[in-house]
Backbone as XML, in Angstrom:
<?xml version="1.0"?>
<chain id="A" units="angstrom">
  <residue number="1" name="UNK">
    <atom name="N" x="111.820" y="34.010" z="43.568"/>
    <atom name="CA" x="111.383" y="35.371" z="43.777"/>
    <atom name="C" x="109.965" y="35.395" z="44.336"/>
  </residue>
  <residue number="2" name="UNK">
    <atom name="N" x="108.967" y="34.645" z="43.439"/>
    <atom name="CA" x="107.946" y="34.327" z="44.258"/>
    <atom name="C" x="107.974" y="34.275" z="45.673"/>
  </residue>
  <residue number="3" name="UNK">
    <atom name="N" x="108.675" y="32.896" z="46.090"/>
    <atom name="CA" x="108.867" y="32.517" z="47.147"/>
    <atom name="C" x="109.101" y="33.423" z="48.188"/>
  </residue>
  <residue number="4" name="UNK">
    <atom name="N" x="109.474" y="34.382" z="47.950"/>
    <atom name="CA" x="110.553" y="35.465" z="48.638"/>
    <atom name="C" x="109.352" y="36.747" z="49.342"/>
  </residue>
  <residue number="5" name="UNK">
    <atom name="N" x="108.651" y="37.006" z="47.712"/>
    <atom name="CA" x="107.682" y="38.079" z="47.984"/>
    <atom name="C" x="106.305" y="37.370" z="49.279"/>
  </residue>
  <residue number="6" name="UNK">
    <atom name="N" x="106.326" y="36.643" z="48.998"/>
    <atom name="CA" x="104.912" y="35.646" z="49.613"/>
    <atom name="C" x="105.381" y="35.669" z="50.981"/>
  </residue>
  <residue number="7" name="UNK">
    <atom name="N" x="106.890" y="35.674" z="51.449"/>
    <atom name="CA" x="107.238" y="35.466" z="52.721"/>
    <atom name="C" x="107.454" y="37.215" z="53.602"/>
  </residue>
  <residue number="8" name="UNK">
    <atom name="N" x="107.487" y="37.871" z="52.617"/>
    <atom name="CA" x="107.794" y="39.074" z="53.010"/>
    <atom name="C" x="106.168" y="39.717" z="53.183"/>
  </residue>
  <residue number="9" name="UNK">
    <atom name="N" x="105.155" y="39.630" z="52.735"/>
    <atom name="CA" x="104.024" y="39.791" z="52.827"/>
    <atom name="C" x="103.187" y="39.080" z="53.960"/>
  </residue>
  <residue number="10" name="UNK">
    <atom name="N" x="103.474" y="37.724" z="54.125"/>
    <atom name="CA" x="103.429" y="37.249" z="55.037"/>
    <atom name="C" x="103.792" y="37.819" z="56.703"/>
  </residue>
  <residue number="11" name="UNK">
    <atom name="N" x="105.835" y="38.288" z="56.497"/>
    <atom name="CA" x="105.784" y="38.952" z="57.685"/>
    <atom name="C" x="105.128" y="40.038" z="58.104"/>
  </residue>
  <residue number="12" name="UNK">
    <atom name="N" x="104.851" y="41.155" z="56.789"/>
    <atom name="CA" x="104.581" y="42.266" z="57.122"/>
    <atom name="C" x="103.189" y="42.408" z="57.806"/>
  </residue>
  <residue number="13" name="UNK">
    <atom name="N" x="102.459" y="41.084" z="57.034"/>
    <atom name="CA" x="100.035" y="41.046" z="57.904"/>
    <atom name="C" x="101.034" y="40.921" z="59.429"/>
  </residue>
  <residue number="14" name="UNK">
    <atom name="N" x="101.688" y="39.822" z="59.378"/>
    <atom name="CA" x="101.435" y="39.477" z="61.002"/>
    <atom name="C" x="102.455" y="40.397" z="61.967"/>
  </residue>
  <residue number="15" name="UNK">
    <atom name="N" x="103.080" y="41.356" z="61.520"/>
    <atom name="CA" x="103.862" y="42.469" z="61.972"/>
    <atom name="C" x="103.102" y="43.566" z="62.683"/>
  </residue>
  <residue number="16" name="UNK">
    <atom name="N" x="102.311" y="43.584" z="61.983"/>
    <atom name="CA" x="100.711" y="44.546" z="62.144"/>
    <atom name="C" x="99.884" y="43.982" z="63.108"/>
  </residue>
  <residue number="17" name="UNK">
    <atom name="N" x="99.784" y="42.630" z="63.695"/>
    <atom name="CA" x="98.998" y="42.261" z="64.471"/>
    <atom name="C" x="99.584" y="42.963" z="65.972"/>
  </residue>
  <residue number="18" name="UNK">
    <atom name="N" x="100.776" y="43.226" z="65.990"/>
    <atom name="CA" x="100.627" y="43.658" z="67.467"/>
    <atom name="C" x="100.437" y="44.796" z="67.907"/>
  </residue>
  <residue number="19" name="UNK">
    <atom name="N" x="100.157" y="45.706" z="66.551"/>
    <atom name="CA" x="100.375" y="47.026" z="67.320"/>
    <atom name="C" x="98.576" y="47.566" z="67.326"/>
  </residue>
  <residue number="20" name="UNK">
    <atom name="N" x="97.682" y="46.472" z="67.106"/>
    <atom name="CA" x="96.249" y="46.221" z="67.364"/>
    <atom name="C" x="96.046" y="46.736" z="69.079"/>
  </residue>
  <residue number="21" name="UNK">
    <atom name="N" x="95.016" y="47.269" z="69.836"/>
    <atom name="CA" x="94.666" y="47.898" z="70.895"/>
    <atom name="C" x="94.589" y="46.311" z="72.038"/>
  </residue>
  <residue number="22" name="UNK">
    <atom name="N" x="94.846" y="46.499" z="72.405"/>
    <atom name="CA" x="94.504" y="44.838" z="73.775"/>
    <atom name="C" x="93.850" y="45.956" z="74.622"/>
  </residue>
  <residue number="23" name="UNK">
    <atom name="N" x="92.604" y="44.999" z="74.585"/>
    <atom name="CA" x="91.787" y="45.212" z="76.126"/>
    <atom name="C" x="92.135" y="45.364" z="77.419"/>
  </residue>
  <residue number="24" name="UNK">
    <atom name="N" x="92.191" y="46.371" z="78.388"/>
    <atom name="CA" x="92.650" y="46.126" z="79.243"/>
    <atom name="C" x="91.422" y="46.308" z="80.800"/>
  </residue>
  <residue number="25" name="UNK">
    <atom name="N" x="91.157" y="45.684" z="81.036"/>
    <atom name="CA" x="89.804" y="45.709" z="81.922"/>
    <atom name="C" x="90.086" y="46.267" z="83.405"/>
  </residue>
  <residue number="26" name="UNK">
    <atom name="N" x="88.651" y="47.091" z="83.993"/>
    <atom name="CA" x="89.212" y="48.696" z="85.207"/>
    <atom name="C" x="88.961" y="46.834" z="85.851"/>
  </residue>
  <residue number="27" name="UNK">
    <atom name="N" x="89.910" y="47.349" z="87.272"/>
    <atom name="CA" x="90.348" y="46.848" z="88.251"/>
    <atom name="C" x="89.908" y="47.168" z="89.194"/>
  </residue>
  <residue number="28" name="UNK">
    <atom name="N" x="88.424" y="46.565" z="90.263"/>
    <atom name="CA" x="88.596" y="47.278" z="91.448"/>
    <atom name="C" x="88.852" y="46.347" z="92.862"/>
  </residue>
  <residue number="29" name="UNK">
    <atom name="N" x="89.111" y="47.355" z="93.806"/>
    <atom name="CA" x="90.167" y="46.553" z="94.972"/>
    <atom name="C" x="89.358" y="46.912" z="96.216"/>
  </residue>
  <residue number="30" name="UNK">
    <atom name="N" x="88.933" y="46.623" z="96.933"/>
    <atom name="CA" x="88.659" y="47.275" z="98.853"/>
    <atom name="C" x="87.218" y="47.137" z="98.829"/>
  </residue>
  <residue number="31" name="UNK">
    <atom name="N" x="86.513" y="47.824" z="99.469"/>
    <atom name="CA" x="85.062" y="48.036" z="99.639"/>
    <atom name="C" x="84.622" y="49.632" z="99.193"/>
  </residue>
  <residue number="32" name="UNK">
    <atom name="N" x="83.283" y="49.185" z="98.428"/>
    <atom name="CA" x="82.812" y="49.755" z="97.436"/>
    <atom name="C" x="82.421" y="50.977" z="98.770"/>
  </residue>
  <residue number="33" name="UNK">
    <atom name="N" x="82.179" y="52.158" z="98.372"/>
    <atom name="CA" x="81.042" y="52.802" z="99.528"/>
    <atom name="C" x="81.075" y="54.317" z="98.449"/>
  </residue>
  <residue number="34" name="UNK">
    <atom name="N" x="80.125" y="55.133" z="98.899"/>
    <atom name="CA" x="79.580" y="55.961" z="98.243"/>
    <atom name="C" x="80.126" y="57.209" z="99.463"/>
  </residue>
  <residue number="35" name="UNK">
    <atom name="N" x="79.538" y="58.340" z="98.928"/>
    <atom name="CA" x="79.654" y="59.663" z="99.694"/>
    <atom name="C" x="78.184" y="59.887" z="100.566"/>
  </residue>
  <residue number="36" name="UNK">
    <atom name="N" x="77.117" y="58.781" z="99.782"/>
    <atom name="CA" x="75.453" y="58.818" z="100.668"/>
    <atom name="C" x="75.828" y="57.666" z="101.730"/>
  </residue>
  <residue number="37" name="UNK">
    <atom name="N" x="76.755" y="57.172" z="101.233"/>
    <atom name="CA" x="76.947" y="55.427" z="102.457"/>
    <atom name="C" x="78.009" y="56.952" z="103.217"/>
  </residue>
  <residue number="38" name="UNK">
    <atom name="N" x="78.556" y="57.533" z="103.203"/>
    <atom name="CA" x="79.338" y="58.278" z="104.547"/>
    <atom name="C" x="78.285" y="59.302" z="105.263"/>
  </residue>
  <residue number="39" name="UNK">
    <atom name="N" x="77.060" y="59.908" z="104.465"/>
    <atom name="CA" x="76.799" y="61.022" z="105.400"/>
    <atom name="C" x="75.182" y="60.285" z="105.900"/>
  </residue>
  <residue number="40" name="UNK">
    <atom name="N" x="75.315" y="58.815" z="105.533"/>
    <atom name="CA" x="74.079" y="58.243" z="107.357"/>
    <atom name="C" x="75.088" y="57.885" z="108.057"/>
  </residue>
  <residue number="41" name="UNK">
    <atom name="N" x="76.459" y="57.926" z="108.391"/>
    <atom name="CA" x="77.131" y="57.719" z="109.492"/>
    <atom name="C" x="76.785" y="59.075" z="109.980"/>
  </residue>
  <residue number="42" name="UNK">
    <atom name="N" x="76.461" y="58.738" z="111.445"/>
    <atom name="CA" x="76.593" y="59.737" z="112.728"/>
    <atom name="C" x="77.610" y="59.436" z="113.716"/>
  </residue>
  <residue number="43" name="UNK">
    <atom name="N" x="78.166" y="60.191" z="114.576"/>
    <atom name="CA" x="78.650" y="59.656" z="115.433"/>
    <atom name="C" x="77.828" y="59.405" z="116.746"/>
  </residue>
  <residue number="44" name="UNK">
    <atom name="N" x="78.016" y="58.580" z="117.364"/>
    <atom name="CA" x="77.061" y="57.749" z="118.727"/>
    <atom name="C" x="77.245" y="56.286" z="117.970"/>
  </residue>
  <residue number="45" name="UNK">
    <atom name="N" x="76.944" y="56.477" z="116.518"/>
    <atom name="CA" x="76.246" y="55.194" z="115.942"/>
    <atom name="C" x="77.146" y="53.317" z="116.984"/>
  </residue>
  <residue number="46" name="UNK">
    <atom name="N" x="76.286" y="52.738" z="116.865"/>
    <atom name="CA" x="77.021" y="51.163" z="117.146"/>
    <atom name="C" x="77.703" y="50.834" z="116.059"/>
  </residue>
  <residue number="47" name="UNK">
    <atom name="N" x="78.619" y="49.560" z="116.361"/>
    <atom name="CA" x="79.695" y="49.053" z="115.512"/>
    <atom name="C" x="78.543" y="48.436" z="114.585"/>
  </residue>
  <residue number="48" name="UNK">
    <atom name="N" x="77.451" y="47.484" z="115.152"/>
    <atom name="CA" x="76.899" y="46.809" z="114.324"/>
    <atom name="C" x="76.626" y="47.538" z="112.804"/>
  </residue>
  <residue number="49" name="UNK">
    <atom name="N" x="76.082" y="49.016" z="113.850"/>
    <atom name="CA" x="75.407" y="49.837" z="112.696"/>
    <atom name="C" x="76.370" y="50.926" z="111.300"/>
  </residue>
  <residue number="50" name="UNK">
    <atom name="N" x="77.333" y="50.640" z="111.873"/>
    <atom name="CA" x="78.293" y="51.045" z="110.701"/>
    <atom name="C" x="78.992" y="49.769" z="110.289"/>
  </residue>
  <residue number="51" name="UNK">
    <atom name="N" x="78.737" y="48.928" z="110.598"/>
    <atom name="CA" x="78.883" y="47.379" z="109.599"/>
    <atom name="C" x="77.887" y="47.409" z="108.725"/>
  </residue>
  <residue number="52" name="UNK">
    <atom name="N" x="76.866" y="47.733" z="109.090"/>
    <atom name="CA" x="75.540" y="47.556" z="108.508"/>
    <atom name="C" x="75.491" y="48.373" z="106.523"/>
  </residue>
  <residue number="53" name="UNK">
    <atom name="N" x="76.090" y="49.664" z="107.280"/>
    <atom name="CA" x="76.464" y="50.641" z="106.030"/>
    <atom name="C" x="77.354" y="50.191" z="105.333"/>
  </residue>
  <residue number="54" name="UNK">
    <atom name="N" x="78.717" y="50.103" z="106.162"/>
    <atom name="CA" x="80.315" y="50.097" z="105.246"/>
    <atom name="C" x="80.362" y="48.663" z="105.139"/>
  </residue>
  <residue number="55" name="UNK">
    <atom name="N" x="80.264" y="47.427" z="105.657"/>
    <atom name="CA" x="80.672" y="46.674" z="105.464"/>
    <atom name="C" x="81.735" y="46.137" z="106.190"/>
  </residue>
  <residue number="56" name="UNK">
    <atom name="N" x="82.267" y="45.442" z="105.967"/>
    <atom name="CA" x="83.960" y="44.852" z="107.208"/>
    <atom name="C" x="84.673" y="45.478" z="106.344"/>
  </residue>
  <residue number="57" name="UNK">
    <atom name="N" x="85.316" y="45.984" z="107.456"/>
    <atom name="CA" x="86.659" y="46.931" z="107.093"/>
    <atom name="C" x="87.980" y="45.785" z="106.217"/>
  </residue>
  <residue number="58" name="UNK">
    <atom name="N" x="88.337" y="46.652" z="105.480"/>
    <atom name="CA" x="89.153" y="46.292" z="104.748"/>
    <atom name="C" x="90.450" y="45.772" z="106.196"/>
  </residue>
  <residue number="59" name="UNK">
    <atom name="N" x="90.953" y="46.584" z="106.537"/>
    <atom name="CA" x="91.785" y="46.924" z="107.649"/>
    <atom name="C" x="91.687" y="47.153" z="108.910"/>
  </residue>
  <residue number="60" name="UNK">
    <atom name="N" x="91.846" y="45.734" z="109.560"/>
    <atom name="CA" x="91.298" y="45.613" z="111.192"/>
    <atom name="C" x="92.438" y="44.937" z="111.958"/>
  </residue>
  <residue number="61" name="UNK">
    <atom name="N" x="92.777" y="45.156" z="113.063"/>
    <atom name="CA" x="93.810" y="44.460" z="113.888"/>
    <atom name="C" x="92.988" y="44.083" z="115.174"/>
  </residue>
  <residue number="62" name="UNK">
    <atom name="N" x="93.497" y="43.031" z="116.013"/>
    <atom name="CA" x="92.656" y="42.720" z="117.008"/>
    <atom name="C" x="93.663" y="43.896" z="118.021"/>
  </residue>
  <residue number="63" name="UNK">
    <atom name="N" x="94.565" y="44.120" z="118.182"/>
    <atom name="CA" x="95.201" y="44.617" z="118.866"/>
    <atom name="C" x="94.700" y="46.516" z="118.764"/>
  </residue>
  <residue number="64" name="UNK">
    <atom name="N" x="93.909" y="47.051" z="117.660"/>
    <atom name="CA" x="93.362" y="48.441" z="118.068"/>
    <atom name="C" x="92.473" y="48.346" z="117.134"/>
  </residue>
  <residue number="65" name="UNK">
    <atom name="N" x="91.249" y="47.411" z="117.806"/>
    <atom name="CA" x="89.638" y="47.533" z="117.634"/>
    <atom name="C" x="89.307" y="48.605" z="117.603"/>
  </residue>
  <residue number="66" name="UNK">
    <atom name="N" x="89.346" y="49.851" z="117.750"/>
    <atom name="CA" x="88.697" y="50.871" z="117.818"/>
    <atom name="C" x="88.807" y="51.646" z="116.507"/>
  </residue>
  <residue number="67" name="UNK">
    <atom name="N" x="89.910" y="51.365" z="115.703"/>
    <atom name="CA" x="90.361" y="51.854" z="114.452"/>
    <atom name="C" x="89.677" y="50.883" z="112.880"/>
  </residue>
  <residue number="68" name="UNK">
    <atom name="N" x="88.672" y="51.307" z="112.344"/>
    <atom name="CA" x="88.464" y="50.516" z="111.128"/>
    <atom name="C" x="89.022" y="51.508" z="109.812"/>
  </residue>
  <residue number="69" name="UNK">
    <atom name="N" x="89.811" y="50.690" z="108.621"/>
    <atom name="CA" x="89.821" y="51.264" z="107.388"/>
    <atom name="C" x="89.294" y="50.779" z="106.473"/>
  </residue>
  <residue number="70" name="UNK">
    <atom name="N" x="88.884" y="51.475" z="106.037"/>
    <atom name="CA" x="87.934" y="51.240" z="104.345"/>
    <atom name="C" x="89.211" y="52.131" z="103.313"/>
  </residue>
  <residue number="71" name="UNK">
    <atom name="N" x="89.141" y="50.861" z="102.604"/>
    <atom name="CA" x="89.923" y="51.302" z="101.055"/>
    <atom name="C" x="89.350" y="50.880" z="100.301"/>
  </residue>
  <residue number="72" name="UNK">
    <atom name="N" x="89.180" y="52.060" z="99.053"/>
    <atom name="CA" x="88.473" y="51.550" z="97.750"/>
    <atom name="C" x="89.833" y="52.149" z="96.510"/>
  </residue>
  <residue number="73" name="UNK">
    <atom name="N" x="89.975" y="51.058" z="95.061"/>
    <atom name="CA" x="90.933" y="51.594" z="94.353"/>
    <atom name="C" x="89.792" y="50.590" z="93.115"/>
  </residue>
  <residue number="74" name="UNK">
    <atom name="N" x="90.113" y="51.902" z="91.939"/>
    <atom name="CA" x="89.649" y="51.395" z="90.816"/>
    <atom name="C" x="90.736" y="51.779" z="90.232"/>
  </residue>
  <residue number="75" name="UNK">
    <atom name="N" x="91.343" y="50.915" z="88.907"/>
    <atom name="CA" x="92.481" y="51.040" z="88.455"/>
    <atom name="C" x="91.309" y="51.122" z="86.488"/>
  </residue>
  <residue number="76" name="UNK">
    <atom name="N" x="91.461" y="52.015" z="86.007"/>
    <atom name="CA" x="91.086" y="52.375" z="84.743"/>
    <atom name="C" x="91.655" y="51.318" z="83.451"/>
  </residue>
  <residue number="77" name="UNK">
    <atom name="N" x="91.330" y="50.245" z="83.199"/>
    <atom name="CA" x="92.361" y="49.604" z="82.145"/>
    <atom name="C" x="92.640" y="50.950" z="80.888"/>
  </residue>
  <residue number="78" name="UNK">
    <atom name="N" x="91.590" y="51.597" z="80.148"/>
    <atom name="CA" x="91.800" y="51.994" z="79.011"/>
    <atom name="C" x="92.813" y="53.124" z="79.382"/>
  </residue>
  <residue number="79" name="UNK">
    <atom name="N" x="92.644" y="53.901" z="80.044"/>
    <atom name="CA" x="93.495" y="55.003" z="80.395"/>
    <atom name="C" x="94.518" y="55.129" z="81.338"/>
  </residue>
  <residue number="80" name="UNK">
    <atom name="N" x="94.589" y="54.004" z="81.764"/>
    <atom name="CA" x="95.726" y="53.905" z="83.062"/>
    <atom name="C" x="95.447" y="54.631" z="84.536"/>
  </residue>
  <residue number="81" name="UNK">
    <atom name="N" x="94.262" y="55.727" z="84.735"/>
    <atom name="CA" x="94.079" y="56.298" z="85.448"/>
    <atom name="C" x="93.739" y="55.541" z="86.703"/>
  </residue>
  <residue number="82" name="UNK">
    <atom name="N" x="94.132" y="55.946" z="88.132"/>
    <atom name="CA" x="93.752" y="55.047" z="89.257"/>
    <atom name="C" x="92.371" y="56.256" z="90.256"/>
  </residue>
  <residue number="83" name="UNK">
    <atom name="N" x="91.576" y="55.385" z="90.814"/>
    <atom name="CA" x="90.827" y="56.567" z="91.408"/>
    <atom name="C" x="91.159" y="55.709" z="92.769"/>
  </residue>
  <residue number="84" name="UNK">
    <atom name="N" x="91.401" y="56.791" z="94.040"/>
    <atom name="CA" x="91.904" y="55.743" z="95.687"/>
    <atom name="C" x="90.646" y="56.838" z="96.328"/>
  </residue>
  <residue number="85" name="UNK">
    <atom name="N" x="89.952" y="56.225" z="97.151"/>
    <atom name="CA" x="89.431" y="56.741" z="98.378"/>
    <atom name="C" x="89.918" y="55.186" z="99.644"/>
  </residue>
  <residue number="86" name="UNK">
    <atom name="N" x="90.142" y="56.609" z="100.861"/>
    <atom name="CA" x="90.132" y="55.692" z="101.710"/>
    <atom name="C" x="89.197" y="56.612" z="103.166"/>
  </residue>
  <residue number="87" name="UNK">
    <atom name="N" x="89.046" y="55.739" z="103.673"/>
    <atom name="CA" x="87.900" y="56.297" z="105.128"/>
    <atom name="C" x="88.280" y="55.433" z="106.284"/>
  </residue>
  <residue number="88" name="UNK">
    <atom name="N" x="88.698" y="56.406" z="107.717"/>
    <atom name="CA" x="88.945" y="55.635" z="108.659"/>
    <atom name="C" x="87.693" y="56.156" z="109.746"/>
  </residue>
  <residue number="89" name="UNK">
    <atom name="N" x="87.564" y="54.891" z="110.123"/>
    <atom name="CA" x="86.618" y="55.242" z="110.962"/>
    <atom name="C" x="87.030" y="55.172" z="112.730"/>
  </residue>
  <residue number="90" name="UNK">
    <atom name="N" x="87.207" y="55.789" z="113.495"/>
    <atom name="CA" x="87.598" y="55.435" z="114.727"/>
    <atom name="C" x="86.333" y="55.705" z="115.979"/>
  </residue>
  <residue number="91" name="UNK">
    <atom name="N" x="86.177" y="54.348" z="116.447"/>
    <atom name="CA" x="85.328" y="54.388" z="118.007"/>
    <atom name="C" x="85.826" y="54.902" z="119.150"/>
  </residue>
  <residue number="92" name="UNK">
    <atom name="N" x="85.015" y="55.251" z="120.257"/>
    <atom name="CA" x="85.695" y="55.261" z="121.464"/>
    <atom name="C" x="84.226" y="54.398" z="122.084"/>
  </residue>
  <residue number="93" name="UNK">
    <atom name="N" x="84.790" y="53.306" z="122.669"/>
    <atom name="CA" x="84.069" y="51.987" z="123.463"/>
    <atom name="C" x="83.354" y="51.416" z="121.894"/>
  </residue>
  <residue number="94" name="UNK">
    <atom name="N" x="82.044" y="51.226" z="122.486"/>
    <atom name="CA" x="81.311" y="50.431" z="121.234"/>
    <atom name="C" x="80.791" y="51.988" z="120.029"/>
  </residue>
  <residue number="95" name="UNK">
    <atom name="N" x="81.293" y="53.527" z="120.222"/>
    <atom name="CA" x="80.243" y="53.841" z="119.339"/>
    <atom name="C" x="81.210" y="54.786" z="118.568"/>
  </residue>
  <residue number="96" name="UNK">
    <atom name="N" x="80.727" y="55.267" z="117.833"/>
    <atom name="CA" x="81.403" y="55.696" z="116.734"/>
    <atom name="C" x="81.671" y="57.030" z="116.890"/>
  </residue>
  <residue number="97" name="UNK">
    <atom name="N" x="83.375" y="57.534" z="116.705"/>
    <atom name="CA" x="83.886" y="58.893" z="116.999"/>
    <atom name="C" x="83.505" y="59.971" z="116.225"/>
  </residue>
  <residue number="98" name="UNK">
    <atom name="N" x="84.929" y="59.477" z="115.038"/>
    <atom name="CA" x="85.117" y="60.126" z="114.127"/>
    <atom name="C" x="85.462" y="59.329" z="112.625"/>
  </residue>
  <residue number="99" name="UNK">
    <atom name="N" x="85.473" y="60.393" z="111.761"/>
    <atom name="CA" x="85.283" y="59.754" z="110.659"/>
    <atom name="C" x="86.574" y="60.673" z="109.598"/>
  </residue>
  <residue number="100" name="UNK">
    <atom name="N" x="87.365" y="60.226" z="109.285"/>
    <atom name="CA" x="88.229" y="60.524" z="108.603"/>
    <atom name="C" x="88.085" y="59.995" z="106.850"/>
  </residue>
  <residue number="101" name="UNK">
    <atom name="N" x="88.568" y="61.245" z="106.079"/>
    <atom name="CA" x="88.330" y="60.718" z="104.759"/>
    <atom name="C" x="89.698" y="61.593" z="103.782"/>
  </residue>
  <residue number="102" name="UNK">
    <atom name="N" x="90.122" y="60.229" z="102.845"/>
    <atom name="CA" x="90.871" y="61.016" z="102.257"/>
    <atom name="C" x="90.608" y="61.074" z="100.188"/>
  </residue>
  <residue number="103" name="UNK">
    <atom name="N" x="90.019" y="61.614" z="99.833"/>
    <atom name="CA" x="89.674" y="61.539" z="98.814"/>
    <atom name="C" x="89.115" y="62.740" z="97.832"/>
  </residue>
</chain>
């Protein structure tokens, strides 16, 4: 009987261990950029000079250079919540058009 109770006490501590909280750590993905890193873009600007700000585009093809995307995703561990911005930037020759944002 001993034996019995000691094993049943036993299952029940370590039964309890799983329903303990696990850490779950935010996730982030793309290039970081702010809403002050979008409004020193002008348009005229050079490629250099919106490298300079944004960084290398997440999303580049050699086949339509003129098109850069920036994606940013933070994924929330504790709450599951995801936050997405994304920003396209499009040239015409070397300088900068327009600026698209979806966020």
């Amino acid at each position: 009987m001993r034996k019995l109770l000691t094993c049943l006490v036993a299952i029940a501590s370590l039964s309890g261990c799983g329903l303990s909280n696990v850490y779950r750590m935010d996730v982030q993905q793309g290039n970081v950029f702010s809403d002050a890193d979008l409004t020193r873009l002008k348009p005229g600007m050079s490629r250099e000079q919106v490298l300079f700000i944004m960084g290398t585009p997440v999303v580049g093809t050699p086949f339509r250079d003129e098109r850069w995307e920036y994606f940013y995703s933070l994924s929330h561990g504790a709450d599951g919540t995801v936050e997405r911005r994304q920003v396209t930037i499009l040239f015409k020759g070397d300088a900068l058009d327009t600026i698209e944002r979806s966020f």
